[in-house]
N, CA, C and O atoms as a Tinker XYZ file with bonds, in Angstrom:
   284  protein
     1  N     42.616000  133.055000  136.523000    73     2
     2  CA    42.758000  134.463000  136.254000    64     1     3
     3  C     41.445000  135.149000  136.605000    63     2     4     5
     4  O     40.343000  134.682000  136.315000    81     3
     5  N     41.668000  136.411000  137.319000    73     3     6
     6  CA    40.678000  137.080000  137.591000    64     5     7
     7  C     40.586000  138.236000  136.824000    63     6     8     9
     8  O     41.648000  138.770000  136.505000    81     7
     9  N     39.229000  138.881000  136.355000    73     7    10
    10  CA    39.218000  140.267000  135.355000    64     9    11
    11  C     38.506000  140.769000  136.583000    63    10    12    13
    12  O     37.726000  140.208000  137.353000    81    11
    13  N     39.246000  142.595000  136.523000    73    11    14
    14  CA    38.620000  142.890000  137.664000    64    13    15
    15  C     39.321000  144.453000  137.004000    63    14    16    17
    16  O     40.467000  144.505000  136.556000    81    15
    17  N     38.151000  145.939000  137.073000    73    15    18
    18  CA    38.388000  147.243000  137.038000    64    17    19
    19  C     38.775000  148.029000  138.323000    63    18    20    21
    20  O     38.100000  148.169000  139.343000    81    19
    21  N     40.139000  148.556000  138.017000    73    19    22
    22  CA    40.547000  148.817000  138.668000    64    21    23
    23  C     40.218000  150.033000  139.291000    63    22    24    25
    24  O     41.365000  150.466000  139.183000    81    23
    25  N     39.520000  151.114000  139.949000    73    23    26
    26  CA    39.360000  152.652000  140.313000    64    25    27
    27  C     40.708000  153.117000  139.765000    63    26    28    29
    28  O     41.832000  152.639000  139.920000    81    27
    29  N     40.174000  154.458000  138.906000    73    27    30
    30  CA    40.930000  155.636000  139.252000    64    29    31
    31  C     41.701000  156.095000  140.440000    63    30    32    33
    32  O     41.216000  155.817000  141.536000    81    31
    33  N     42.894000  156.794000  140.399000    73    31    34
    34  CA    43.446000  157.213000  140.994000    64    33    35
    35  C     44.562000  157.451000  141.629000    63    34    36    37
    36  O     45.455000  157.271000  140.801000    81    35
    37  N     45.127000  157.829000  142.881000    73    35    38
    38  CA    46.682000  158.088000  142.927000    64    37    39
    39  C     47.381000  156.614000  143.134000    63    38    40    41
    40  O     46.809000  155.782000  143.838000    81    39
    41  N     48.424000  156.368000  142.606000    73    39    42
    42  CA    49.096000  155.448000  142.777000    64    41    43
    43  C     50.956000  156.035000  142.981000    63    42    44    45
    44  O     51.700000  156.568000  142.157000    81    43
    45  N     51.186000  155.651000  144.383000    73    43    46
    46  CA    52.652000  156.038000  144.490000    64    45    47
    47  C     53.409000  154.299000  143.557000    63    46    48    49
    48  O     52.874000  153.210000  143.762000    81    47
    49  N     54.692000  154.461000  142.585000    73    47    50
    50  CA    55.209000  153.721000  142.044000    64    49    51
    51  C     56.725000  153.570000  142.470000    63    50    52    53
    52  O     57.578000  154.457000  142.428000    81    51
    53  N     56.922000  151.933000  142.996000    73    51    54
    54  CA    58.207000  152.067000  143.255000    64    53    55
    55  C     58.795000  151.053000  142.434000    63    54    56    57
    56  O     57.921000  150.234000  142.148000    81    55
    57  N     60.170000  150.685000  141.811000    73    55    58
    58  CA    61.132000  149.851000  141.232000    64    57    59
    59  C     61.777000  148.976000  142.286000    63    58    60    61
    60  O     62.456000  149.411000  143.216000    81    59
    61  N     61.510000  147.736000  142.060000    73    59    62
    62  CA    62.210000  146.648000  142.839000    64    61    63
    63  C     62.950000  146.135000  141.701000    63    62    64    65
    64  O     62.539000  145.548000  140.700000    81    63
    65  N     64.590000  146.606000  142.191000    73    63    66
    66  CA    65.342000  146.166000  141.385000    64    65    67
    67  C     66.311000  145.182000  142.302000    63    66    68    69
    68  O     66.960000  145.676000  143.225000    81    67
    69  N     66.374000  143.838000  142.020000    73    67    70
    70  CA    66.705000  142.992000  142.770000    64    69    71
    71  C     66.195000  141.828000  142.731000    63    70    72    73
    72  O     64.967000  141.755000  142.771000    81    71
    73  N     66.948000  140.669000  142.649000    73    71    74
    74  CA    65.794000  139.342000  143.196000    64    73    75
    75  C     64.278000  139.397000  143.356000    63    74    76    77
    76  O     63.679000  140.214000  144.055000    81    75
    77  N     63.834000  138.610000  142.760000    73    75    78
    78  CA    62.281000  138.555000  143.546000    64    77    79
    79  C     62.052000  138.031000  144.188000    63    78    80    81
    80  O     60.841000  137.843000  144.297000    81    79
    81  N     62.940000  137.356000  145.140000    73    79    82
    82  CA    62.654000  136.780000  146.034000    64    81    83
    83  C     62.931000  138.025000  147.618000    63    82    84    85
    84  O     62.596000  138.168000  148.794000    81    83
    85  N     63.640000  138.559000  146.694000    73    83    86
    86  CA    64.281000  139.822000  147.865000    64    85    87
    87  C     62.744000  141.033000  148.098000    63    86    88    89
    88  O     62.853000  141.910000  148.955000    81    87
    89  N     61.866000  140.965000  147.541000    73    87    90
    90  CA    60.580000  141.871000  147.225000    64    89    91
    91  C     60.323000  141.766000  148.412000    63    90    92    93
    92  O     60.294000  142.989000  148.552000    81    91
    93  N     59.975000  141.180000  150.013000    73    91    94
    94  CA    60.010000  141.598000  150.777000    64    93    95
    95  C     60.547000  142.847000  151.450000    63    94    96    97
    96  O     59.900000  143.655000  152.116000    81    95
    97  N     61.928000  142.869000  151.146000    73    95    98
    98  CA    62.505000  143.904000  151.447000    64    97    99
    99  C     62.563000  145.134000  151.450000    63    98   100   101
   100  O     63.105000  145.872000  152.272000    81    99
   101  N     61.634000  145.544000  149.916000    73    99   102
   102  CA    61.433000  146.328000  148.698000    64   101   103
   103  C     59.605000  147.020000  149.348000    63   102   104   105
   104  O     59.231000  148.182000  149.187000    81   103
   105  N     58.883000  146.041000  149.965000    73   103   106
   106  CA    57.212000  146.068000  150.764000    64   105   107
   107  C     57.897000  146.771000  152.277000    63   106   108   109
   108  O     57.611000  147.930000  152.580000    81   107
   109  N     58.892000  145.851000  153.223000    73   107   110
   110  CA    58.735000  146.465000  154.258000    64   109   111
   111  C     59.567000  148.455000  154.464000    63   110   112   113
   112  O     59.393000  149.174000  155.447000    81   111
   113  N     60.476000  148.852000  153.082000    73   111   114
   114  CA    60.707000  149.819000  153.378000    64   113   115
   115  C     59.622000  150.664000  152.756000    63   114   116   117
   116  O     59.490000  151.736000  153.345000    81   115
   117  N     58.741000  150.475000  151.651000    73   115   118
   118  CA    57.325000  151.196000  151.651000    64   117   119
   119  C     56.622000  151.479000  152.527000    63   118   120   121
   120  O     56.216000  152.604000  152.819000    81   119
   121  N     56.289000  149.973000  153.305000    73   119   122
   122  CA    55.033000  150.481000  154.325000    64   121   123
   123  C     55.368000  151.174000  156.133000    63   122   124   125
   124  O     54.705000  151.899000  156.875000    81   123
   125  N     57.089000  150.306000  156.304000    73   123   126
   126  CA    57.571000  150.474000  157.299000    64   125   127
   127  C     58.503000  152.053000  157.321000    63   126   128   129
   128  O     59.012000  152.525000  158.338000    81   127
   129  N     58.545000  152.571000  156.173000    73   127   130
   130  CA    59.557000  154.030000  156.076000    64   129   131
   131  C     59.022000  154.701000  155.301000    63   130   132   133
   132  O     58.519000  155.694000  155.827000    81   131
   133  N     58.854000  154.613000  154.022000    73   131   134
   134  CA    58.303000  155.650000  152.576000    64   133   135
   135  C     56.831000  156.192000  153.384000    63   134   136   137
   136  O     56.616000  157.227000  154.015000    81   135
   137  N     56.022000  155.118000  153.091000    73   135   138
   138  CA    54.135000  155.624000  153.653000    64   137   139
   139  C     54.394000  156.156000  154.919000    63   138   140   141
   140  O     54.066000  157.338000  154.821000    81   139
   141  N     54.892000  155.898000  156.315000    73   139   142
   142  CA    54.877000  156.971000  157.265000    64   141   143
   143  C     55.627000  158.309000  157.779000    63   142   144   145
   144  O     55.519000  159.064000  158.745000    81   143
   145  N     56.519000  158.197000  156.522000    73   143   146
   146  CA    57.124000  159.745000  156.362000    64   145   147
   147  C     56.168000  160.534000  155.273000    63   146   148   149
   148  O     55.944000  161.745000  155.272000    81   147
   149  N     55.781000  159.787000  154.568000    73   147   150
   150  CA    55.244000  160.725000  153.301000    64   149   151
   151  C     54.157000  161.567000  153.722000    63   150   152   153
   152  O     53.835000  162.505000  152.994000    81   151
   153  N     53.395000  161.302000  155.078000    73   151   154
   154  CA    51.889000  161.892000  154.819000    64   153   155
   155  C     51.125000  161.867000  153.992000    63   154   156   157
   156  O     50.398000  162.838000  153.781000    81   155
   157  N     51.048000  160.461000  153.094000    73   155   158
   158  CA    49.895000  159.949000  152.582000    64   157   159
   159  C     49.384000  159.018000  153.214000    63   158   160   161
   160  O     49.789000  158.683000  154.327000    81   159
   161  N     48.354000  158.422000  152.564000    73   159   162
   162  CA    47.968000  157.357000  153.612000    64   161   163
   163  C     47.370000  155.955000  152.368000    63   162   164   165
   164  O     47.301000  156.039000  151.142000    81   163
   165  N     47.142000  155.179000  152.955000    73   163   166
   166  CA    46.409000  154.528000  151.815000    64   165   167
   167  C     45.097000  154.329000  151.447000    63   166   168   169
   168  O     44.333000  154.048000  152.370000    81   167
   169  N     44.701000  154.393000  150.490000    73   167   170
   170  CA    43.630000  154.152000  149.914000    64   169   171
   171  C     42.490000  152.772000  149.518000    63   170   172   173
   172  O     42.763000  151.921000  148.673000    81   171
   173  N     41.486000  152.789000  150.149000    73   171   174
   174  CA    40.845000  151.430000  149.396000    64   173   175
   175  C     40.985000  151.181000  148.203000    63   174   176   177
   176  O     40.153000  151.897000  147.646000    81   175
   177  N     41.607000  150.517000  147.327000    73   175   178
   178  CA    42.229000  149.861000  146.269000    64   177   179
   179  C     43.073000  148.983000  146.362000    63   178   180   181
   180  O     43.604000  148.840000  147.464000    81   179
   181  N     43.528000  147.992000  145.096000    73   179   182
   182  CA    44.464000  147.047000  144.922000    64   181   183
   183  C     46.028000  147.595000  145.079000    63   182   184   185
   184  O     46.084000  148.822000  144.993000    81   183
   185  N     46.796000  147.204000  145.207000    73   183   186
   186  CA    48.084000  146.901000  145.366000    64   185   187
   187  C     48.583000  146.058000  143.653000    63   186   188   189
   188  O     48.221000  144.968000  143.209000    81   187
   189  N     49.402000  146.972000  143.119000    73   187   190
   190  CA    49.892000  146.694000  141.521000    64   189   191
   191  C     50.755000  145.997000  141.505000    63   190   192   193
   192  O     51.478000  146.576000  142.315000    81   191
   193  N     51.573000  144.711000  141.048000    73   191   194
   194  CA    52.115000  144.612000  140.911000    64   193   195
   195  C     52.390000  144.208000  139.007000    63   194   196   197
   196  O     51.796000  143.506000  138.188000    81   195
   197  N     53.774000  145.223000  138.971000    73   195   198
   198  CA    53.816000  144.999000  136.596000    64   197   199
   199  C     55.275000  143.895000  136.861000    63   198   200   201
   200  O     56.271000  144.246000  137.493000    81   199
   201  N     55.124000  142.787000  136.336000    73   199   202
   202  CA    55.847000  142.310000  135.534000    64   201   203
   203  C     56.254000  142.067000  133.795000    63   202   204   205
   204  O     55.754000  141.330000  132.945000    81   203
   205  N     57.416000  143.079000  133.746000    73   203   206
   206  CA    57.336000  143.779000  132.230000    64   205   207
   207  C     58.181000  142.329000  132.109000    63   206   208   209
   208  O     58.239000  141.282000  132.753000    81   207
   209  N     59.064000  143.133000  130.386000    73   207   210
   210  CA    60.282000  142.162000  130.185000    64   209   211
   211  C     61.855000  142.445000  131.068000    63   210   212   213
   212  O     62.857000  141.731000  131.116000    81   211
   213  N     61.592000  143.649000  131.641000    73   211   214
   214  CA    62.793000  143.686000  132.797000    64   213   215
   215  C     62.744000  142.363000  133.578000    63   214   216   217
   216  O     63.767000  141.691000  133.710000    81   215
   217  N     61.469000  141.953000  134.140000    73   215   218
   218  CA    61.898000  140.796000  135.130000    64   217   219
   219  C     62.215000  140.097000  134.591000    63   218   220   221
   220  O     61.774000  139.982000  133.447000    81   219
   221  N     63.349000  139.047000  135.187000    73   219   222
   222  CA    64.584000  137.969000  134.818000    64   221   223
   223  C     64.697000  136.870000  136.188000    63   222   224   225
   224  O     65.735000  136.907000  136.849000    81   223
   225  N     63.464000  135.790000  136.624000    73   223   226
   226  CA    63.804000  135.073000  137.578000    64   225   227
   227  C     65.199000  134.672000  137.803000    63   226   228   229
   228  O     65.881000  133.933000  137.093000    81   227
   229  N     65.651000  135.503000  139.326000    73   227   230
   230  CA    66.726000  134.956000  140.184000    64   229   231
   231  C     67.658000  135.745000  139.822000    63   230   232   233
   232  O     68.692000  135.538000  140.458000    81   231
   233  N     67.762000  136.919000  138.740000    73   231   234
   234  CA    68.627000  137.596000  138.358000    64   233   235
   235  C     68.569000  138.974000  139.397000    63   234   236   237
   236  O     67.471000  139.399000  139.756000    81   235
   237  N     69.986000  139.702000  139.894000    73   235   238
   238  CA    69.782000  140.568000  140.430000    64   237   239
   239  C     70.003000  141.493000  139.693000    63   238   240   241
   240  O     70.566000  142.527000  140.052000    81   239
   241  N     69.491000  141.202000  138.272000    73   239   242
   242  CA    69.137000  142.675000  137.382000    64   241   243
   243  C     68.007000  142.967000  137.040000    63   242   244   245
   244  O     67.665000  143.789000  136.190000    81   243
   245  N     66.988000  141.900000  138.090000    73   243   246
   246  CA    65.307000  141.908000  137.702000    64   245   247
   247  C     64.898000  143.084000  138.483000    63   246   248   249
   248  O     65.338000  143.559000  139.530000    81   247
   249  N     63.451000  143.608000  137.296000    73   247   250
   250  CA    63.088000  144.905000  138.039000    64   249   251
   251  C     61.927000  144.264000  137.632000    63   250   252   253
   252  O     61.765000  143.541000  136.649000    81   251
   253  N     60.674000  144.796000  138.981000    73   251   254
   254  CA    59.520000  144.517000  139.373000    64   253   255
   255  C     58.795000  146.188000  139.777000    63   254   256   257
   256  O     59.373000  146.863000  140.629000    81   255
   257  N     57.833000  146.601000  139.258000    73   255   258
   258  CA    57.284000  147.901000  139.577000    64   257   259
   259  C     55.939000  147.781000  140.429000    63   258   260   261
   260  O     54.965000  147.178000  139.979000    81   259
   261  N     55.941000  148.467000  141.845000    73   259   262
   262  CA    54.868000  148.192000  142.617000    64   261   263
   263  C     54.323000  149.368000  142.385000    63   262   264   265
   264  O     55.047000  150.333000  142.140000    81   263
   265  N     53.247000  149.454000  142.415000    73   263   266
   266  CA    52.345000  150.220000  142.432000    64   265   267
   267  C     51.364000  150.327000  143.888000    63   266   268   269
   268  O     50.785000  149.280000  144.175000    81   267
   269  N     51.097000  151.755000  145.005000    73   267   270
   270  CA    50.733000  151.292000  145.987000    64   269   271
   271  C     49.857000  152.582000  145.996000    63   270   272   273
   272  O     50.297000  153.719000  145.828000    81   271
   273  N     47.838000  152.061000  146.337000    73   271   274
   274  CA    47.289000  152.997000  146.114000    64   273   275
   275  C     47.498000  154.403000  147.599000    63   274   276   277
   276  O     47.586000  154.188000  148.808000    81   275
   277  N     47.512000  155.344000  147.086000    73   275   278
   278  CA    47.593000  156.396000  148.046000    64   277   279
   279  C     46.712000  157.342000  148.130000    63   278   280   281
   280  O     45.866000  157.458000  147.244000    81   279
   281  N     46.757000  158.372000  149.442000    73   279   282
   282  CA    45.525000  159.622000  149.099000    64   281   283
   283  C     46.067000  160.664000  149.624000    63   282   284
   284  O     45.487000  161.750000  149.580000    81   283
């Protein structure tokens, strides 16, 4: 485990509801459709990923929340 502070700042948040194994799918319409329509861009920062108690390995009622820094 790493401890590490995260910067302030904008974070666009999306719901991967689906498999986690399917989370590819869930990354290439962010970076490949959402980020180059939006006119944001990204930011030097981490990439979030929350695993609450929604996620349910292998269940396609698991939800995974990305967090992707923006500016």
């Amino acid at each position: 485990m790493t401890v590490m502070t995260i910067p302030s700042g904008t974070y666009a948040m999306f719901a991967h509801k689906c498999q986690v194994e399917k989370i590819g799918l869930t990354m290439k319409y962010i970076y490949g459709s959402w980020l180059p329509k939006s006119g944001m861009r990204l930011r030097d920062a981490p990439e979030l990923e929350i695993y609450d108690q929604r996620f349910r390995p292998g269940s396609e009622d698991s939800e995974v929340d990305i967090y992707i820094p923006v500016a």
